[in-house]
N, C-alpha and C positions, 0 to 999 in steps of 0.2 A: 411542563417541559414538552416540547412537541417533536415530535418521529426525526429521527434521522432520515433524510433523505438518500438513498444509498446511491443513487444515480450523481444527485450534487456532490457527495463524499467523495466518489471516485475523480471526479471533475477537479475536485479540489487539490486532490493525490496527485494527480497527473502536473496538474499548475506545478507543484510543490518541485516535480522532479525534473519535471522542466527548467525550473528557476534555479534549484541549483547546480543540475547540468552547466548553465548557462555561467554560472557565477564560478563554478568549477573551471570552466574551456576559456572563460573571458578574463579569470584574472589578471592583472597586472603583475603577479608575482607566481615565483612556480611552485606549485601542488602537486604531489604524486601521492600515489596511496602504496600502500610495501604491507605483503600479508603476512600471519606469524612466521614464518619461514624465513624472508627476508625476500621474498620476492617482488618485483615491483609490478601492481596489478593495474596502474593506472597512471599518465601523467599529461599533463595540460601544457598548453600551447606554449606557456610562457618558461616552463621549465624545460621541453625540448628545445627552445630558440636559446636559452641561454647555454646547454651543453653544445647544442649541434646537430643533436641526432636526429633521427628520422626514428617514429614510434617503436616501427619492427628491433631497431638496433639498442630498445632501451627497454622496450613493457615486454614483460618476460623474462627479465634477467635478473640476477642477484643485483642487491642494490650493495654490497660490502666492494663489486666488482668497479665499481665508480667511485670511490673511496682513494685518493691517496695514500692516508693511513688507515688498515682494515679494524688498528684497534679504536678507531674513532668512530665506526662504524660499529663494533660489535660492541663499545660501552651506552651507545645511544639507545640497539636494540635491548639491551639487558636491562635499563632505566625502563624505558616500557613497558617490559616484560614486568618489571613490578610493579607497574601501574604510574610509576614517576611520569611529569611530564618533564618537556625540553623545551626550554627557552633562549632561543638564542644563541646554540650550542655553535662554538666554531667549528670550521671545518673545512677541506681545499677537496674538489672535486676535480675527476678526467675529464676535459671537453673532447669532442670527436677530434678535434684538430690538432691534440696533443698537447695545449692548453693548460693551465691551471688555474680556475676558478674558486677564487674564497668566498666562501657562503657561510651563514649562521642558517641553522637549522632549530625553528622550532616545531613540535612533534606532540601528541596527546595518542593511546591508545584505544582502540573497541574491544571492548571483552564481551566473552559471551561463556559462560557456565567456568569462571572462574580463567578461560586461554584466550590468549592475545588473537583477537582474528585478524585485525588489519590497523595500520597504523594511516594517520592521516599528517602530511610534512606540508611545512612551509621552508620553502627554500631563496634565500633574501642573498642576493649578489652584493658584496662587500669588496668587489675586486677593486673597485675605482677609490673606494676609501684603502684599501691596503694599498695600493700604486702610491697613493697619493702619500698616506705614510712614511714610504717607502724613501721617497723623492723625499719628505722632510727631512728625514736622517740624515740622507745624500747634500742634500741641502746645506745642515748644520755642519755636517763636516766640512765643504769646499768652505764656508764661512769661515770657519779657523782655520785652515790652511789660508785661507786669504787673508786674514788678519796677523796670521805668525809670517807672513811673506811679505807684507808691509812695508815699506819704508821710513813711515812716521808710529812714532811712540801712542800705543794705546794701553790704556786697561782697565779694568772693571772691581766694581764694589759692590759688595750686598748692602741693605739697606742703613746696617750700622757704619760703613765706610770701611770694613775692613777687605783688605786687598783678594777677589777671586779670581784674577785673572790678568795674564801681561803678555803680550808679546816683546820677541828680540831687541826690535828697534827702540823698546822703553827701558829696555833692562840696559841693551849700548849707551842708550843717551843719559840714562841716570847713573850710569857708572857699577853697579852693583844687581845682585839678585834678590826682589824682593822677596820676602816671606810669605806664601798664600795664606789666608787667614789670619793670620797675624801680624803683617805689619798692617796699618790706617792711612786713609785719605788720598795719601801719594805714595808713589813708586822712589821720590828722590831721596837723598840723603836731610840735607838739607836745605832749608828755602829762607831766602828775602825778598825786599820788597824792592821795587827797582831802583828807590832811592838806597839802599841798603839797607837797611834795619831787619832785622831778623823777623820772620817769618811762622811763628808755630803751628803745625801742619793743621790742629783740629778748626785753621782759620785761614783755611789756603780755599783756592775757589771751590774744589771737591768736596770739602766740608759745606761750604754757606749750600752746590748745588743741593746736597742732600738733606740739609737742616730746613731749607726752604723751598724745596720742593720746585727746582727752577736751575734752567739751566743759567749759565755763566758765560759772558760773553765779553770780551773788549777789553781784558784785564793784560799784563803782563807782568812776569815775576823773576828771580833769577834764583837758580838750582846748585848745591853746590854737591860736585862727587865726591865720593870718601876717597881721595888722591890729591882733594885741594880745589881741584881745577872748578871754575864757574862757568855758565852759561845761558845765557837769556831762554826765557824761550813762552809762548801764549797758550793759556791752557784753555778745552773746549770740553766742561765738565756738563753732562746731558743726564737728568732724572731715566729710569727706567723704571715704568708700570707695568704692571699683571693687563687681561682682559678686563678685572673689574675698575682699572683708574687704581691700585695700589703702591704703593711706592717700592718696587723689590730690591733697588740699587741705583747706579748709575755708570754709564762707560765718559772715557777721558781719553782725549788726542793731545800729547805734544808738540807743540808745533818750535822746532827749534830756532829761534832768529839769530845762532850763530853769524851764519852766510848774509842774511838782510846786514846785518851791523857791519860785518865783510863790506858788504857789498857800498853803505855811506862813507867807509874809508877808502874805498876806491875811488872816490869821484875825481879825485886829482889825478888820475892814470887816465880816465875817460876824458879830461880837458885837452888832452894832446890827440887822440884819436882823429882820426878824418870825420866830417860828416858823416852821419847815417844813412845809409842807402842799403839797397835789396843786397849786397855783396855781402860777405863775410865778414865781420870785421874783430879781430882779436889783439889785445894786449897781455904782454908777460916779460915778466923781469928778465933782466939779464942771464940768472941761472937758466931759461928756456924753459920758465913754469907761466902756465896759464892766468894772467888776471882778471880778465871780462871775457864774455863768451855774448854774443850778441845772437838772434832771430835768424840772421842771414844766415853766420857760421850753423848753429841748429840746424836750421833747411838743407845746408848745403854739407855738411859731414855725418850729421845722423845725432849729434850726440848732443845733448841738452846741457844747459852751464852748469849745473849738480854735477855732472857727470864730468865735463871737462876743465871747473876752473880747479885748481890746483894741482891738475897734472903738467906733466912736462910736453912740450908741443909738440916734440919728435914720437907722440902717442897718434899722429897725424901723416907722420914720414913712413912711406913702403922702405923695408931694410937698405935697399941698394940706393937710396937718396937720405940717408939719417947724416953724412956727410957734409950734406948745403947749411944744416943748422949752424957748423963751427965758423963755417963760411962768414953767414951773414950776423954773424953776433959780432966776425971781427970787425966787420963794416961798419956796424951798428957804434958799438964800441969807439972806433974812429969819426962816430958821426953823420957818417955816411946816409943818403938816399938811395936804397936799392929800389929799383921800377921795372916796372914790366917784365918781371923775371918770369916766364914760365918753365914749370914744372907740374910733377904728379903726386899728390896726396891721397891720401886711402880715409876713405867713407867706416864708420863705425861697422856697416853691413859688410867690412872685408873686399867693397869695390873701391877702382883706384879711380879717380879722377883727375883730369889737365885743370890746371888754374894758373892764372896770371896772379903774379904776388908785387906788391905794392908796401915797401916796408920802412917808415921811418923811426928813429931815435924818439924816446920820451924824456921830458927833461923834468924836471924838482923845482920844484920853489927857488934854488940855488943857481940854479942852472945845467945840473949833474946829470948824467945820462944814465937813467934806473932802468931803464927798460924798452920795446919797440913796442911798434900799434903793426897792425898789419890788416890789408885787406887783402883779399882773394877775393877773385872773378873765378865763376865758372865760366870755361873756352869750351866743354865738351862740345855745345852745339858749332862752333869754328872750325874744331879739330874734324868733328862728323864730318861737315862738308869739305871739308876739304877730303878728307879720306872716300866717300861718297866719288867725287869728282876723280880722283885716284883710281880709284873700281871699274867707275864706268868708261873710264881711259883704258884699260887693261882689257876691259871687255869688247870695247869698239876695237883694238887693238888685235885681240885674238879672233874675232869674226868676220872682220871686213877692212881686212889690211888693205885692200886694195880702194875703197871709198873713204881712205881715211880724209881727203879733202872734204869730203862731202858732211862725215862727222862734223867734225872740227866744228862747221860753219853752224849744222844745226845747233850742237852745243852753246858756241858763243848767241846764236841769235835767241834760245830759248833760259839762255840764262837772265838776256838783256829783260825777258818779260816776265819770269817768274818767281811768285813773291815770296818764296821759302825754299831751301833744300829739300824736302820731304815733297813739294811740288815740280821742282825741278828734276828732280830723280827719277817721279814718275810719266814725267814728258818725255824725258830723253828717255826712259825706257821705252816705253812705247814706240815710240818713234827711231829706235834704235831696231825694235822688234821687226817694224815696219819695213826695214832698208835689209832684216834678215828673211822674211818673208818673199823678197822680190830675190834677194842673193837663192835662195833655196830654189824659185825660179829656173834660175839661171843654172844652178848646179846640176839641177834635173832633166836639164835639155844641153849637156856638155860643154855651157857656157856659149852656145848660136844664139840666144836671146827668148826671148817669150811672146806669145798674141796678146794682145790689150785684153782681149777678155778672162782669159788666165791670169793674166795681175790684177785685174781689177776685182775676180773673185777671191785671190787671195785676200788681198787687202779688205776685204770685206766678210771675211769667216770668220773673224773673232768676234764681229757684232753681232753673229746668230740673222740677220735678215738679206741672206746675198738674193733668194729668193721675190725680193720688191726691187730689185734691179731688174732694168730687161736693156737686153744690149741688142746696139745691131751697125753693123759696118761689117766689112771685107774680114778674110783670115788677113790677117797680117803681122809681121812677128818684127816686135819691136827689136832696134839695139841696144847692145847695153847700156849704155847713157840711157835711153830712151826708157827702158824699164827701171834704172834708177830713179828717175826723175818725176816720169810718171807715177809712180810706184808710190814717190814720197807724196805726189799732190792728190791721187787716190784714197790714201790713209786719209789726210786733211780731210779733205770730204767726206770720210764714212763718218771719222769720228765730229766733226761737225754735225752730218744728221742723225749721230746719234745720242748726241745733247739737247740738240736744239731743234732736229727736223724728221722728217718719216722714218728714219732709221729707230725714234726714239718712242713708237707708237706704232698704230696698226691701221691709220689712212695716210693718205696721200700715193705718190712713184715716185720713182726715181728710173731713169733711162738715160741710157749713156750711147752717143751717136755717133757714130767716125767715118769718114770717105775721105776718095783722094780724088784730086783735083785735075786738072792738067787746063791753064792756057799757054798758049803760043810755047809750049814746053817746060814750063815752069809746072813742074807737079808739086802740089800741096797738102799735106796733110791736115786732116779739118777733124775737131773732136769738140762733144758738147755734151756737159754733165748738165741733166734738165731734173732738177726737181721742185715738185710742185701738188697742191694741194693737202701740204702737211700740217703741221702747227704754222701759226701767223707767226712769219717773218715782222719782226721788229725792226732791228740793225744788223750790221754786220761791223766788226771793230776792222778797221781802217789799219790797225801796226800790230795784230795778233801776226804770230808767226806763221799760220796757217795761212791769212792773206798774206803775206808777204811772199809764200815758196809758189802760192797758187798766180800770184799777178805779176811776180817777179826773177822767183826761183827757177820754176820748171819752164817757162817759157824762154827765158833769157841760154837756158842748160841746151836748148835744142833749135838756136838761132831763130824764134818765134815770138811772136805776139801772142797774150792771154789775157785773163781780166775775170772778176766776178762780177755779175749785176743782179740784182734781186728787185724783186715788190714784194708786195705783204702776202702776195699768193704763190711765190717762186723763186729758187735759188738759179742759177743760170753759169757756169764756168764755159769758157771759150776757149779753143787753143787752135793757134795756126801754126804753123813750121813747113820749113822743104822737107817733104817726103826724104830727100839723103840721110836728112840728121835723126830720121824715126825709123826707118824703116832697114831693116839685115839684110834683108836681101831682094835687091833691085828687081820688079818687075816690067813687064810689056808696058803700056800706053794704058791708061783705068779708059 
């Protein structure tokens, strides 16, 4: 055997505690050391990241002090203490953040002359498995609640078939309360076969799912309740497995085909109906009970044919119109065609709606009058517009009683070209705004009139860019007409370049030019909206209402000639008038 080498030895020692320094600081999982006292003499990186703390707020403190329960803490140190190790041991710890981390703690001690000197923990974050737990529970539970709130008939079997479980809607449709664990197969009283013949339950679909390991599908049976009564109905018997492919049971949906059966004896009620179309379309007997419920009515009142056929139709009437039902049944009654009747019904969601009602007589094989069809129209978007149009009558009304000609005309001209109310409302708004901005004008100079450049920057402060305008001509202060007018062909132009032209970007100008004139005494007023260099000019439409007040309106308002011309590099407006018709207040010779 040859010398120890004492130099290599120590080399060796050092590697040693280097490494597991290294394996100590680098775990992936956290390590602390806790001396017999209960002190924490040491912990690594990954068991500070998981509480929070920072070293100083953890190494050096009682470790019972991190412990949500302290007696979890002091039956760990006591196992220790007699040498036991800990495996796995649960446990919820303090994070710095107030926090509660679930950890399993496994643990081994050092002894030295019989006392505990220092324990060595592994600390294993379980918080994402107990969350997750957690949510399972949560889970199972809204599960039944959502199965006992159902609609349709379920329930479940252990692997023998005997009954573990049912919701409401199966105990309602089978008439009766089954027995858990003791009744078999099914929920019902009794069963046949569709042709009739009786049924014995250990050979209904729930049986064969579970005898053969498969669900059941495409069958029909008929159920009978302990009161007599029958009822068709399709059953959806499905195997339920373990993780390992076990057979544990199976769940069942009844699906009742009372309403389908309903529903092929109604088809002689649907022969008399109107065609199908997007509209409403409902039939119901003479007593004012529901027969068909159609897609339309669905959409159009809220309420689904489950839900509305065999209610009474006055379940559609707001109280202070349940009245018209007696009305039109007399009609009905007599044979009569009611058309176009509007009136207001009430949506499932408690909102009322306009509808036009369209309602004929159904007749019988005989020729007997059993019942009406009826179709409803929704009018709400009719009724909007016109109430819209109402509004903004009131409104022009109360702000510029005195341009109400001038209204009017924009109104009618922007109705001529717009291709909705929701578009129309916000033309004439604007453009209502437009004729309030020049009126504010006017209010603020005691109704003398305004200077062109004053209107032209109002009308040009909602688009954010007055500043790419540059003006230049005389002070001169428009008349009223003059300011109205201008005012409206102003707006045109901003909001034109702000769709289409420099207004709507950040190259090109726009400059607005005006002088007066004087030959042989005829003074003239000259104005020219130039812009240019913006986005390429295309077109310009020919019957927008904008060219229309620009080549027609505003020039025609101030006994002048106007006009737009454009190229693909410039928009161009012109306006000529007698300085009389533009100008407040008469000056010297220009």
């Amino acid at each position: 055997m040859g010398k120890v080498n004492p130099a290599g030895l120590a080399d060796d020692l050092e590697t040693s505690a280097v490494n597991y320094e290294d394996f100590f600081e680098n775990a992936a999982v956290g390590l602390h050391v806790v001396d017999g006292d209960g002190l924490i003499v040491h912990a690594n990186s990954a068991e500070l990241s998981l509480l929070g703390y920072e070293p100083g707020d953890y190494i050096g403190h009682e470790i019972a002090g991190f412990y949500e329960e302290e007696a979890v803490i002091h039956d760990i140190m006591d196992r220790l203490k007699r040498g036991e190790k800990v495996h796995r041991y649960p446990a919820r710890l303090k994070a710095r953040d107030g926090s509660i981390k679930h950890v399993e703690v496994s643990s081994s001690g050092y002894f030295k002359d019989g006392q505990l000197v220092h324990t060595r923990c592994f600390t294993i974050d379980v918080t994402p498995l107990k969350t997750a737990e957690r949510a399972l529970g949560q889970q199972e539970a809204r599960f039944n609640q959502i199965l006992d709130a159902l609609p349709v008939a379920i329930y479940t079997t252990d692997a023998k078939g005997k009954i573990t479980y049912y919701n409401r809607a199966a105990a309602e449709l089978a008439g009766r309360e089954p027995k858990i664990g003791k009744d078999e197969w099914c929920v019902t009283f009794r069963l046949f076969t569709p042709d009739g013949e009786p049924l014995p339950h250990d050979q209904c679909p729930m049986a064969i799912a579970l005898n053969e390991n498969r669900p059941v599908r495409g069958v029909e049976a008929i159920a009978q309740r302990p009161d007599g009564s029958l009822f068709p109905f399709m059953p959806f018997p499905t195997p339920l497995l373990n993780e390992h492919g076990e057979l544990i049971g199976a769940v069942n949906m009844l699906f009742d085909l009372t309403d389908r059966k309903r529903g092929e004896d109604a088809a002689q009620h649907l022969s008399a109906v109107v065609e199908s179309s997007f509209d409403a379309i409902i039939s119901k007997n003479l007593g004012g009970f529901i027969k068909t419920w159609n897609q339309g009515a669905e959409r159009l009142f809220g309420y689904t044919a489950e839900e509305a056929v065999g209610k009474h139709i006055t379940m559609l009437f707001p109280p202070e119109y349940r009245d018209e039902e007696a009305m039109i049944i007399e009609r009905i009654r007599n044979g009569d065609r009611v058309e176009s009747f509007e009136t207001i019904r009430r949506r499932k969601d408690g909102t009322d709606i306009p509808v036009s009602l369209t309602i004929s007589p159904v007749r019988d094989g005989a020729g007997r009058i059993v019942g009406a069809s009826k179709i409803a129209r929704d009018i709400t978007s009719a009724k909007e517009s016109e109430e819209r149009i109402r509004m903004l009558m009131r409104e022009v009304n109360h702000r510029v009683k005195n341009q109400y000609a001038v209204i009017l005309s924009m109104i009618r001209e922007t109705n001529k070209r717009s291709g909705s109310p929701d578009v129309f409302e916000k033309q004439v708004r604007e453009r209502i705004m437009a004729l309030s901005r020049s009126h504010d004008l006017l209010v603020s100079a005691d109704w003398k009139g305004a200077t062109v450049a004053d209107l032209l920057l109002a009308q040009a402060k909602p688009f954010g860019r007055e500043d790419a305008i540059g003006l230049h001509g005389p002070a001169l202060v428009l008349t009223l007409n003059a300011v109205q007018y201008l005012g409206i062909a102003f707006h045109e132009l901003c909001t034109n370049s702000a769709k289409y032209g420099v207004l709507s970007g950040r190259k090109g100008s726009i400059t607005l030019n005006w002088k007066v004139t004087d030959e042989d005494g005829d003074r003239t007023f000259q104005l020219t909206w130039t812009e240019k260099d913006g986005p390429r000019v295309k077109a310009i439409a020919h019957d927008g209402f904008g060219t229309v007040v620009l080549n027609r309106v505003a020039p025609a308002a101030l006994n002048g000639t106007g006009g737009v011309t454009y190229d693909a590099d410039q928009v161009v407006w012109a306006l000529q008038a007698p300085l009389s018709y533009v100008e407040a207040f008469q000056r010297g010779a220009a």
